[in-house]
C-alpha positions, 0 to 999 in steps of 0.5 A: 734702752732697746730691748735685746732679743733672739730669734727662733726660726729664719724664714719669712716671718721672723724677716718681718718680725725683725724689720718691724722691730728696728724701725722704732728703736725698742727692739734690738736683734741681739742673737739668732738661733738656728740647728745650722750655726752656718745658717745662722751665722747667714741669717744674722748677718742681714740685720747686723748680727753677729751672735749664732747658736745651733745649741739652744742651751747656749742660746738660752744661757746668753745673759745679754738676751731679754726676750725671745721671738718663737717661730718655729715649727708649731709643735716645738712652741711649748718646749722651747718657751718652756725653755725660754721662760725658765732661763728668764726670758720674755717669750713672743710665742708666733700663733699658734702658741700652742697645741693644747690649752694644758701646754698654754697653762703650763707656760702662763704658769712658768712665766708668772713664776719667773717674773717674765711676760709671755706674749702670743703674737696676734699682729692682727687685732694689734692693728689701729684699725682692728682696735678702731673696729672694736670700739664700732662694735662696742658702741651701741650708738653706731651699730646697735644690737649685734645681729651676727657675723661672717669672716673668711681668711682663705689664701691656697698654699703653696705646700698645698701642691706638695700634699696633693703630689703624695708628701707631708709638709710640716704645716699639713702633718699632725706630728708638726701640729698643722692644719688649716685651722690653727695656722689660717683659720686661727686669724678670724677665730682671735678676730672674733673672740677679741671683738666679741668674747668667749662663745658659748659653744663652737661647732666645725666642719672641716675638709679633712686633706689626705695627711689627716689635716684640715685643709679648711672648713666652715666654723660657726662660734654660738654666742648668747644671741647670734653667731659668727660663721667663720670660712677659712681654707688653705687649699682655696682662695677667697677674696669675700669680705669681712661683716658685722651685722647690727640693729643700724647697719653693716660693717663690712671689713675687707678682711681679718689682716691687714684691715685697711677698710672699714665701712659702714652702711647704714639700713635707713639711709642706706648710706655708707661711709669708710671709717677706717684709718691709715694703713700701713703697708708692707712689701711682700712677703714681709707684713706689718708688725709695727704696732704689736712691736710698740704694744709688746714693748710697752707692756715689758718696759711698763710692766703692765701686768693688765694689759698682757692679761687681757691678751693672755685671756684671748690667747686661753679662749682661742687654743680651747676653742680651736682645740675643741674645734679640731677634737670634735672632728679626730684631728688629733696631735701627739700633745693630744694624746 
């Protein structure tokens, strides 16, 4: 049986969520939520469904609902999953889950009590090339020694344009928890910690934008014997690949979403070889959710309680790195204070 869901937010990415959903039959759109039933009502519609909500009580309160898809903005995450949870739903949190590590506590608490899975949805390391890349990394025989790392994710924003015109977009206002750090910079930092663990310590410097925001900046993250420096921005683009360094060679990937090459250059032979896998691709503006659809339903259908606490271990690991991050620097939200 499918499993029923609701959305939270009705812009492009729960779009790409809800496509991906449908294409292996495990997930069934069930209700959409939105302030606006006429929205709603609109956005439902596109997928065949009927059930609106502008009441999030009601919303919650649909018994015929198994789990639900967050998207909204950042700083409404933690209340309603908070919600969510209580009325026994599985919850898929969009990245960031939350604003601060005490929020990601309190919801894993909630989800353990209820009997539910709370799931951060990181598409990115979900990816069979991303999960190919963590067993290069992991094999010495390959690589070797890890000798350090660089990963860029810069990509200019169109909301961009309205902060330097003299207005506060949600996504670069601190009431809404925004920033670049926690909606574009968060995608390397998660590659990096899924391939390498929790740093030791991590040091940032940010380009602050006018609305107190980070527009971007250059993150290193301290591991026992190297570091991983992280560029990320969103207000430049950058079209730098991706590399690992190692004792045998460099992977070099062409980026940390939407992995699609992989290759492998060899210091003796100076050879170099591509081994990543297919790719799937998607027409913009939606982008690839399959595999973290298939993985999520797994984890709910077989109960694997293992499996969604490893990704639960990652999701605590990066909101205490990335709030360290913004913290050490005065970005500060309304659940910091």
């Amino acid at each position: 049986m499918a499993i029923t869901f609701g959305t939270i937010g009705t812009n492009w990415i729960t779009e790409s969520w809800i496509i991906s959903a449908h294409k292996h039959g495990q997930w069934k759109l069930h209700a959409v939520y939105s302030r606006a039933q006429d929205q709603a009502k609109e956005f439902g519609a596109k997928y065949g469904c009927s059930t609106a909500y502008s009441s999030l009580d009601s919303f919650f309160a649909d018994e015929d609902m198994q789990a639900v898809y967050i998207a909204s903005p950042n700083s409404l995450h933690y209340e309603q999953a908070k919600q969510a949870l209580k009325a026994k739903k599985h919850v898929l949190l969009e990245k960031p889950a939350t604003s601060t590590s005490e929020e990601l506590d309190d919801l894993f608490r909630i989800a353990k009590e209820e009997g539910v899975f709370l799931i951060e949805a990181y598409r990115h390391i979900q990816e069979a090339n991303y999960k190919l890349l963590q067993k290069l990394v992991n094999d010495q025989r390959k690589l070797g020694e890890i000798y350090g790392a660089s990963f860029t994710y810069a990509s200019y924003s169109s909301r961009y344009n309205n902060v330097l015109a003299g207005e506060v977009p949600n996504i670069f206002n601190l009431d809404f928890s925004g920033g670049s750090l926690v909606d574009i910079g968060v995608y390397p930092v998660t590659f990096a910690i899924a391939l390498f663990g929790a740093p030791k310590t991590q040091t940032y410097v940010p380009y602050i934008a006018r609305t107190g925001v980070d527009g971007g900046g250059v993150i290193i993250l301290h591991y026992e014997n190297f570091g991983v420096q992280i560029n990320h921005s969103k207000c430049y683009t950058s079209s730098a690949p991706c590399e690992i360094y190692g004792e045998k060679g460099t992977l070099t990937v062409n980026g940390t979403t939407d992995v699609s090459s992989i290759k492998f250059l060899n210091s003796k032979t100076k050879g170099s070889e591509e081994l990543a896998g297919p790719f799937k691709t998607v027409a913009k503006p939606n982008v690839n959710m399959e595999e973290e659809l298939v993985e999520f339903a797994r984890i709910v259908n077989e109960k694997d309680i293992k499996a969604a606490g490893d990704l639960e271990e990652v999701s605590r690991v990066v909101v205490k790195v990335t709030s360290d991050l913004r913290r050490q620097n005065g970005i500060l939200y309304p659940a910091d204070k």
